[in-house]
N, C-alpha and C positions, 0 to 999 in steps of 0.2 A: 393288493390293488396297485400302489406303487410301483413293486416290479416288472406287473404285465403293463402299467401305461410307460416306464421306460424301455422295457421290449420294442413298444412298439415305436415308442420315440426315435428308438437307434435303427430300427428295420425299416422305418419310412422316414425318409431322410426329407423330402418333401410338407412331414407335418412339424419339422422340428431344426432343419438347417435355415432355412429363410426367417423364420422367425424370428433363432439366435443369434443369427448376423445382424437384422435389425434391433434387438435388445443390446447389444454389443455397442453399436456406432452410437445410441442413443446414452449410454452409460462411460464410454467412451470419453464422448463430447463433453457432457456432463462434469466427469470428474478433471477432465484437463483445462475449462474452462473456468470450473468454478477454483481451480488450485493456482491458474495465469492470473485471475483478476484478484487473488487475494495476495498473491504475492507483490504485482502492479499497490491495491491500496495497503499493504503493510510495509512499502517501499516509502509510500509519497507518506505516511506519518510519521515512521521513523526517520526520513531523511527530513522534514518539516520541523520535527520535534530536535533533531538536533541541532541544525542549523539557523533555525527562526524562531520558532515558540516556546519550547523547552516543553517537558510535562507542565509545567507553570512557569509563567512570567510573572514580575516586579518591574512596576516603571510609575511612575508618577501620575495623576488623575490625566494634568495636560498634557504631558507626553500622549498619552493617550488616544488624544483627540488626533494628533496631527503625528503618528509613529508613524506614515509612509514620507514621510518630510523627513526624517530622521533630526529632530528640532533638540540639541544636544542643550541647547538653550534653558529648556524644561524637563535634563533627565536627576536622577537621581545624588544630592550630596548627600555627605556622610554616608556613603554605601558600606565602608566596612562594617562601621554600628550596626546597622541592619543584619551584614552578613554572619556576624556575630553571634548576635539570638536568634536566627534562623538557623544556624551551627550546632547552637545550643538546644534547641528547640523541637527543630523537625529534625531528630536525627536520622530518622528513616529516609532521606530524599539527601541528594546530592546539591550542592549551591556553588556559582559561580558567576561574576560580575562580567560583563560585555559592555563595552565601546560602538554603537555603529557610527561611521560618518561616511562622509561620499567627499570629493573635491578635484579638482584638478592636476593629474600629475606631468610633469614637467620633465622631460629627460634631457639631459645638456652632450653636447658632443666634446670631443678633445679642448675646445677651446672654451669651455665653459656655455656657452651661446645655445639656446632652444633647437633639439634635434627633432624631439618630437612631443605632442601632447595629446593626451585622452583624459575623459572623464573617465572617473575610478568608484568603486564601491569599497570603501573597506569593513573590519572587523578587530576591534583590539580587545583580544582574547588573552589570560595567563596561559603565558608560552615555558616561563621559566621554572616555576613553584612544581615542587614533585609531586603534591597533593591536586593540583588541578586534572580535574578532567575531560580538558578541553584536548588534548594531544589525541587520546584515544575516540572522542568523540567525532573530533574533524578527521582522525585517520591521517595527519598529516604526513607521520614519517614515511608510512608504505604511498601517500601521495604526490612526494616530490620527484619531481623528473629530471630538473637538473638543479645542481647545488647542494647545499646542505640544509638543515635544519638550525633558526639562528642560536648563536650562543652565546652573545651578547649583545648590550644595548645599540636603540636605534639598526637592528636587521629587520626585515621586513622577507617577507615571501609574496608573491604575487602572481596569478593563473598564468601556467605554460601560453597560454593563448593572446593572451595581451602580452608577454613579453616579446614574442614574435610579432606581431602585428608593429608592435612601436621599437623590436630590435631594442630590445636592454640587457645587456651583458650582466651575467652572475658576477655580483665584486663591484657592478656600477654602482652610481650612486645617484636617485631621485629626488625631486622636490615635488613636494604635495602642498598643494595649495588649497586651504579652507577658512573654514572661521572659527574661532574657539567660539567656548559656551557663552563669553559675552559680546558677539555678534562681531569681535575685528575680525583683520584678517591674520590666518597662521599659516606661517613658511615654514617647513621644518624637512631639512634631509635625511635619508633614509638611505643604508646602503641596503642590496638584495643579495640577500645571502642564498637562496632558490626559488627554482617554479614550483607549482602543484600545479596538479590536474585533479579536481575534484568529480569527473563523471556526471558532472550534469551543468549543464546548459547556463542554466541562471547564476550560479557560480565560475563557471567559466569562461564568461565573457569577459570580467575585468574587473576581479576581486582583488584585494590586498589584505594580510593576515600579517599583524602586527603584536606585539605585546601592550596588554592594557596600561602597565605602566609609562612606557614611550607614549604612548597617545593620549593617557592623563598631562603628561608634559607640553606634549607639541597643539592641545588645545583647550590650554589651561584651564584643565579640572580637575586638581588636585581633591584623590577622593571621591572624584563623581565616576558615576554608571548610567549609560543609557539605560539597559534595563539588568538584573539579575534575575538569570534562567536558574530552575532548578527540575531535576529529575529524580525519578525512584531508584534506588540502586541497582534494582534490577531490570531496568529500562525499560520496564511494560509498563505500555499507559494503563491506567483503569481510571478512568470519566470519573465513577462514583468517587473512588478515594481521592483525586485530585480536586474535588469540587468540596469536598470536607475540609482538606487541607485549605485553598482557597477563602471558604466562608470562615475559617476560624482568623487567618491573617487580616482579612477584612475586618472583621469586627474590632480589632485590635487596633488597626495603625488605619486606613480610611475612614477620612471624616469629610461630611458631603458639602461642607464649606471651605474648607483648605482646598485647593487645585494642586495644591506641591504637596497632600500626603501620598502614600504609596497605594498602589491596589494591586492586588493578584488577579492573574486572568489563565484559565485551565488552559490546553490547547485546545479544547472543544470551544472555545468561546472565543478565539480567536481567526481573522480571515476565514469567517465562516464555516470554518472547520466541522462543526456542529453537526451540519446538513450533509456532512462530506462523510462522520463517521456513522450518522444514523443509515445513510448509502451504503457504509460497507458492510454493516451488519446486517444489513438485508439483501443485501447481493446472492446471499447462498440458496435463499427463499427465493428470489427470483429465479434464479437459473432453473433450479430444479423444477418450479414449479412452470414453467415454461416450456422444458424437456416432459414432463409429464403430459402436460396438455397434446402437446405435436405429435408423442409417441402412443400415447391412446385415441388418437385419431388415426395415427398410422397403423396401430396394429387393431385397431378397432376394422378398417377395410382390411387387414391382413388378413384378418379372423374373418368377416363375413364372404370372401371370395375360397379362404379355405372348407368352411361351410357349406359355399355353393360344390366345392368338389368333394364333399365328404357327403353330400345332401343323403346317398343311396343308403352309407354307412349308416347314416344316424337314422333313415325311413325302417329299415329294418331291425336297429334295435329297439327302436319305439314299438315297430309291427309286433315285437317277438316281446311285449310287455315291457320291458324294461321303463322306470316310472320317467316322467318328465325330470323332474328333480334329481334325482339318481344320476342322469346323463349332463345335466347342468353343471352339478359337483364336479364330475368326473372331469367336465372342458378346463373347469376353471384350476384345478389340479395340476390338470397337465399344462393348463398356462403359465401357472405357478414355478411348474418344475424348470419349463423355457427359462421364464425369466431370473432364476437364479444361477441357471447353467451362464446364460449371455451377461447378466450384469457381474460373474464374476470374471470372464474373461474380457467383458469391456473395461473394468475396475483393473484390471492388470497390465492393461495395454495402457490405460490413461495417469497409471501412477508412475509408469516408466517413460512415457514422453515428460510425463511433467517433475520426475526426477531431472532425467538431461535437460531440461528448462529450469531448475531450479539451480545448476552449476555452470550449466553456458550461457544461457540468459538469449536475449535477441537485443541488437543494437537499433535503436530508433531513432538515433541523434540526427539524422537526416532529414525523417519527416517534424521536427519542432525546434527547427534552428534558433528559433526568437521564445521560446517559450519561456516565462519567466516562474514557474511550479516546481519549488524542491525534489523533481524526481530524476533518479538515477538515469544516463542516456540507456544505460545496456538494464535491460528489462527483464522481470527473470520470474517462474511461478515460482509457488513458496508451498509445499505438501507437509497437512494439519492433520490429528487425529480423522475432521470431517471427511477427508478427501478418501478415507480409505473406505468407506461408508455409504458417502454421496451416491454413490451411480447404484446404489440398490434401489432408491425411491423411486428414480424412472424406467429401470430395469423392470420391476417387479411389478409396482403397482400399476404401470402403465401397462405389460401387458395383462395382468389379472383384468383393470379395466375395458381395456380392450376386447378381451375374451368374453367379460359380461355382459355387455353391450351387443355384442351375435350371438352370443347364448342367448338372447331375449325369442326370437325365430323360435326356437325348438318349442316354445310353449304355445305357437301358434297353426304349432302342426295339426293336423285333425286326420283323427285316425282313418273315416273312409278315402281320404284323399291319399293315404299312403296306401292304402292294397291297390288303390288308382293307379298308382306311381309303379309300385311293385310288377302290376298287372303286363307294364310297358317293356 
């Protein structure tokens, strides 16, 4: 039976080429969209996770309350200690202590005297330590455009983009103006040993990447840590494991009367993150089931218009006995067989755009000049086990649905009205 309903597939191009081009763009679609938007949200977490939240964060109750102030005033003392039995402790996850401050930087001309000023966002990261994982996390080395990488104290790196905007020669030397942890003011010079360009927006307005030591110095914190980030070694988040890790460091060192003990917070639980990953896991649900709904509409009229031109075919094999049921199977077979033909040639077209989307990416940095969201400017799909798979569910089931929804008709035939029919 297979055979003779492919005979006829291939010989009537008409019950079987329209259809599969429709099963196609719908599986198509499908798999290149569902493979853009998960590479888009596997972007904005891995690039969140390493540059702002970590798989877990460490910061103090009060810090807490006021972390978009960056209030170095309430970050963490004694961070080594900590960083020590977290070393010891959670060996499975990576640990590293971070600086944020923000202030005024200051560039002076040949004669000493103010050439230019901007507000600045910085980061005092270990730049020096072999053991730190901050090099490979910021990607710094392959991020510098002009300069080097610093190799000793007081060098600082600061975004290609503010150094053009304020004209700072690699080799000058800036003054950053802030306040240490006990609320004076700190002056401390810095020479720029290179630019970066980190690829996204919010970073690249007017970062400065320093050594946490230089910046323990210049805002007298000897010791202190705005927060310590830490990740899994193999730099996949997983919610559940990080919320284990979390609840056990809680119960140990946060005490809900100290403000200055430490707490851990997952990246789910941070800047709403939460609602953002419960989003991406369901994105895959949405799409498809979205593509289902549209294309069993769509091939639901496919089917009932090919019906209306198959009406004589199918009045005569009803005429000639053939059972109601018998010819239902048979539609929805042949619907079957479409939809596996079109969702495997839609599934091949949409793995190969969304291959070339996975290595050249698209540049967006134009449409969110002001955007301040950890994500990469150049935007790129990311193809998973899922993606190879996805475009069969609307592929198939959409047209089987389709097919059974006009196969409903045939049960409404009534045999005198077909010798009627026949008679014509």
């Amino acid at each position: 039976m297979i055979k003779f309903i492919l005979k006829g597939l291939i010989r009537d191009r008409s019950r079987s080429l329209f259809p599969i081009l429709m099963v196609s763009a719908g599986a198509f679609l499908t798999v290149f969209f569902y493979s853009f938007m998960q590479g888009v949200m596997d972007d904005l977490i891995s690039s969140t996770a390493k540059f702002d939240t970590g798989h877990v964060k460490i910061m103090t109750q009060a810090y807490r309350e006021l972390a978009d102030q960056t209030p170095n005033d309430l970050s963490i003392i004694g961070s080594s200690v900590l960083l020590d039995w977290l070393r010891k402790n959670e060996k499975e996850m990576i640990w590293t202590p971070r600086i944020r401050f923000g202030g005024l930087l200051d560039v002076p001309d040949e004669n000493g005297e103010t050439k230019a000023q901007g507000l600045a966002f910085g980061l005092g990261i270990d730049l020096f330590n072999s053991d730190s994982p901050e090099k490979k996390l910021f990607n710094i080395e392959k991020s510098i455009v002009r300069g080097h990488y610093p190799d000793q104290k007081n060098e600082i790196l600061i975004s290609d983009e503010l150094a053009k905007k304020m004209n700072i020669d690699i080799g000058g030397t800036v003054t950053l103006i802030g306040s240490t942890m006990y609320g004076a003011m700190a002056i401390h010079n810095f020479k720029v040993s290179g630019t970066v360009y980190f690829g996204m927006v919010a970073l690249d307005r007017g970062t400065i990447i320093a050594d946490i030591g230089d910046m323990q110095f210049a805002l007298d914190m000897p010791e202190g840590a705005s927060e310590i980030v830490g990740y899994s070694k193999d730099m996949l988040y997983d919610d559940k494991r990080m919320i284990n890790v979390a609840d056990g460091f809680n119960k140990r060192f946060t005490k809900t009367n100290d403000e200055f003990s430490p707490i851990m917070l997952t990246l789910g639980q941070q800047n709403g993150m939460d609602e953002y990953l419960m989003y991406a896991g369901s994105m895959g649900t949405i799409i498809v089931s979205i593509f289902v709904l549209v294309m069993s509409i769509v091939l639901w009229n496919s089917g009932l218009m090919n019906g209306l031109r198959r009406y004589g075919e199918i009045g005569v094999r009803l005429a000639i006995g053939e059972p109601k049921g018998n010819l239902y199977r048979w539609m929805i077979l042949e619907s079957s067989m479409i939809g596996i033909a079109g969702s495997v040639l839609g599934t091949l077209l949409g793995l190969g755009i969304s291959f070339y989307f996975q290595y050249v990416g698209v540049d967006l940095s134009s449409i969110m000049p002001r955007s301040s969201m950890m994500l990469s400017n150049v935007m790129r799909a990311q193809v998973t086990p899922v993606s190879y798979i996805i475009g069969f569910f609307p592929g198939v089931f959409a047209s089987v649905i389709g097919t059974m929804f006009a196969g409903i008709g045939i049960y409404k035939r009534q045999t005198a009205q077909l010798f009627k029919e026949l008679e014509t």
